[in-house]
C-alpha positions as CSV (number, residue, x, y, z in Angstrom):
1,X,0.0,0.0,0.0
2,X,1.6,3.7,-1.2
3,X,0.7,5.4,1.5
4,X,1.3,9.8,0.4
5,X,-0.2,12.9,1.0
6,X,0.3,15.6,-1.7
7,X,-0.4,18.5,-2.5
8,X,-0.2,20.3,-6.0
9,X,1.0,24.3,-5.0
10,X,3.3,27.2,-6.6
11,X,7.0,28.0,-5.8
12,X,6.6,31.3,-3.9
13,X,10.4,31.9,-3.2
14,X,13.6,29.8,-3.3
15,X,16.3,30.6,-1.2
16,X,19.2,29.1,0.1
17,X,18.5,25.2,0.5
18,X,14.3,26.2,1.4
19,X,11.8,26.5,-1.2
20,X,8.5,27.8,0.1
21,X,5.7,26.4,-2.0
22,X,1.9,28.0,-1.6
23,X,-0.8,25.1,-1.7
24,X,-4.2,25.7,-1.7
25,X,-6.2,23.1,1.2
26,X,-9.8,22.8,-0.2
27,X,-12.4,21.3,2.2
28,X,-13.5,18.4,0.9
29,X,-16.3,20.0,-1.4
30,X,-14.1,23.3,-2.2
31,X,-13.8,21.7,-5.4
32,X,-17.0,21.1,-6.2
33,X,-19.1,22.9,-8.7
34,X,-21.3,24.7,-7.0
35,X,-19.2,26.0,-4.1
36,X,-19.4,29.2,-5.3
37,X,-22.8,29.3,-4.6
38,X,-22.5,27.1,-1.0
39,X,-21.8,28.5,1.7
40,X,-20.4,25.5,3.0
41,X,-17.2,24.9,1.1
42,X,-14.3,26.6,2.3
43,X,-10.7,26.5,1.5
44,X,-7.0,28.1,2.7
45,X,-4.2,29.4,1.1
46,X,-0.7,27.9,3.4
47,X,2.6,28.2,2.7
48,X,4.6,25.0,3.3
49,X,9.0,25.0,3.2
50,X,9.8,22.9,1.8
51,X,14.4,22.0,2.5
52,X,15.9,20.3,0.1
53,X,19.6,20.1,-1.2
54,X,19.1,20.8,-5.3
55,X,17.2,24.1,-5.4
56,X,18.5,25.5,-8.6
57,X,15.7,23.1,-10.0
58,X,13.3,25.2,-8.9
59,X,11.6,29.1,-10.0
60,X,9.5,31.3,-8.5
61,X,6.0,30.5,-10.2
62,X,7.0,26.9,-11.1
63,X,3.9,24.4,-10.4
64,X,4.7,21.7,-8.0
65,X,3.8,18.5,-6.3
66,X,4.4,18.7,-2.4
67,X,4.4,15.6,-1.2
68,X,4.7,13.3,2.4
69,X,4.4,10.0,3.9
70,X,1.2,8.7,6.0
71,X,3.3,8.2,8.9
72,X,5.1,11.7,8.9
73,X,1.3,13.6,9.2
74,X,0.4,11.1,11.9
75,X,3.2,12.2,13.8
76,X,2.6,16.0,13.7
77,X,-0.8,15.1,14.6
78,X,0.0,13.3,17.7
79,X,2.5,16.2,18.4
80,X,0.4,19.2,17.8
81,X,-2.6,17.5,19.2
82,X,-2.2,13.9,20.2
83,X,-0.3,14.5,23.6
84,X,-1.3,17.9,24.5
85,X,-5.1,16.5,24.5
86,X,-3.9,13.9,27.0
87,X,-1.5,16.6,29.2
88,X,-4.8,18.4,29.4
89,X,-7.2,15.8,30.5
90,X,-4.2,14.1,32.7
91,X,-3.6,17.3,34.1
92,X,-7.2,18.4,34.7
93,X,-8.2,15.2,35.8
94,X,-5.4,15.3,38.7
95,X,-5.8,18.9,39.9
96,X,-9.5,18.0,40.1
97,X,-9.4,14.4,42.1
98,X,-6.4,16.4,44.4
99,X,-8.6,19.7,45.0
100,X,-11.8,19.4,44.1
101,X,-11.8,23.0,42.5
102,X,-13.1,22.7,38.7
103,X,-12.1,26.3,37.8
104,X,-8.6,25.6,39.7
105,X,-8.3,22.4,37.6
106,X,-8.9,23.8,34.3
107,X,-6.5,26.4,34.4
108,X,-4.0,24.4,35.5
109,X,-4.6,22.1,32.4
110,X,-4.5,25.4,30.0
111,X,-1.5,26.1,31.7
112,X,0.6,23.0,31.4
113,X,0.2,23.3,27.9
114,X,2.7,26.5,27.6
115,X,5.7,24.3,28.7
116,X,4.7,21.5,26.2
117,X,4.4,24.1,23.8
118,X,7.9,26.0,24.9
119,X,9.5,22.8,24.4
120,X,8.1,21.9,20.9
121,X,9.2,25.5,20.1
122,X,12.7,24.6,21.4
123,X,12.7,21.7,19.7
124,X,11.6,22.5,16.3
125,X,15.0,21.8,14.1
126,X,14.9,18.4,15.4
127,X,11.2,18.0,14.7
128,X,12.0,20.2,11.0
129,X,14.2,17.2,10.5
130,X,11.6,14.5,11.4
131,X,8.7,15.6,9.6
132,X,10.1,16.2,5.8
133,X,8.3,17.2,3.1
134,X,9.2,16.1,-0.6
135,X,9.1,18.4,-4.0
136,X,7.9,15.9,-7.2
């Protein structure tokens, strides 16, 4: 089983050993038809960068295919939302059975989210490394 996301986007910039690419993420019926007319369909212009070693391939303008594994988006998933769902619930859960104080609880779950956070921001050349993202 060939397991790959991709997405089909426009080289915004190249620059030293980075190209940033600008995909367009459609719901899933932002391409249909009548989405002009619905005022369900949405969609979101991102820009993804895209590091790779042979830049010189690539132009400002050129049409792409950004591309990456299965297991590389379940990965950011668990990290951007995976384990701080379950620091949160642990967290609230513990300050709750410990004082009994709901409103005491929850924002001590909010708050041990910022040092998860401060250490995925500390972290993020390792994670840059981890979670790749391919030019086709």
């Amino acid at each position: 089983m060939h397991n790959k996301i991709s997405h089909t986007g426009i080289v915004e910039s190249v620059a030293d050993g980075c190209v940033k690419v600008r995909i367009l993420q459609a719901s899933a019926c932002g391409a249909c038809k009548v989405a002009g007319h619905c005022h369900a369909a949405e969609s979101k212009e991102k820009i993804v960068e895209v590091y790779c070693c042979d830049t010189a391939a690539y132009s400002t303008g050129q049409e792409v295919t950004v591309s990456t594994s299965g297991a590389v988006a379940s990965r950011a998933l668990l990290l951007g939302f995976g384990i701080p769902f379950l620091v949160l619930v642990g967290v609230l859960v513990l300050v709750l059975l410990l004082t009994g104080n709901e409103g005491l609880s929850a924002l001590c779950g909010l708050a041990a989210l910022v040092p998860y956070y401060g250490v995925l921001y500390l972290c993020r050349d390792r994670i840059r490394r981890q979670l790749t993202f391919y030019l086709e």
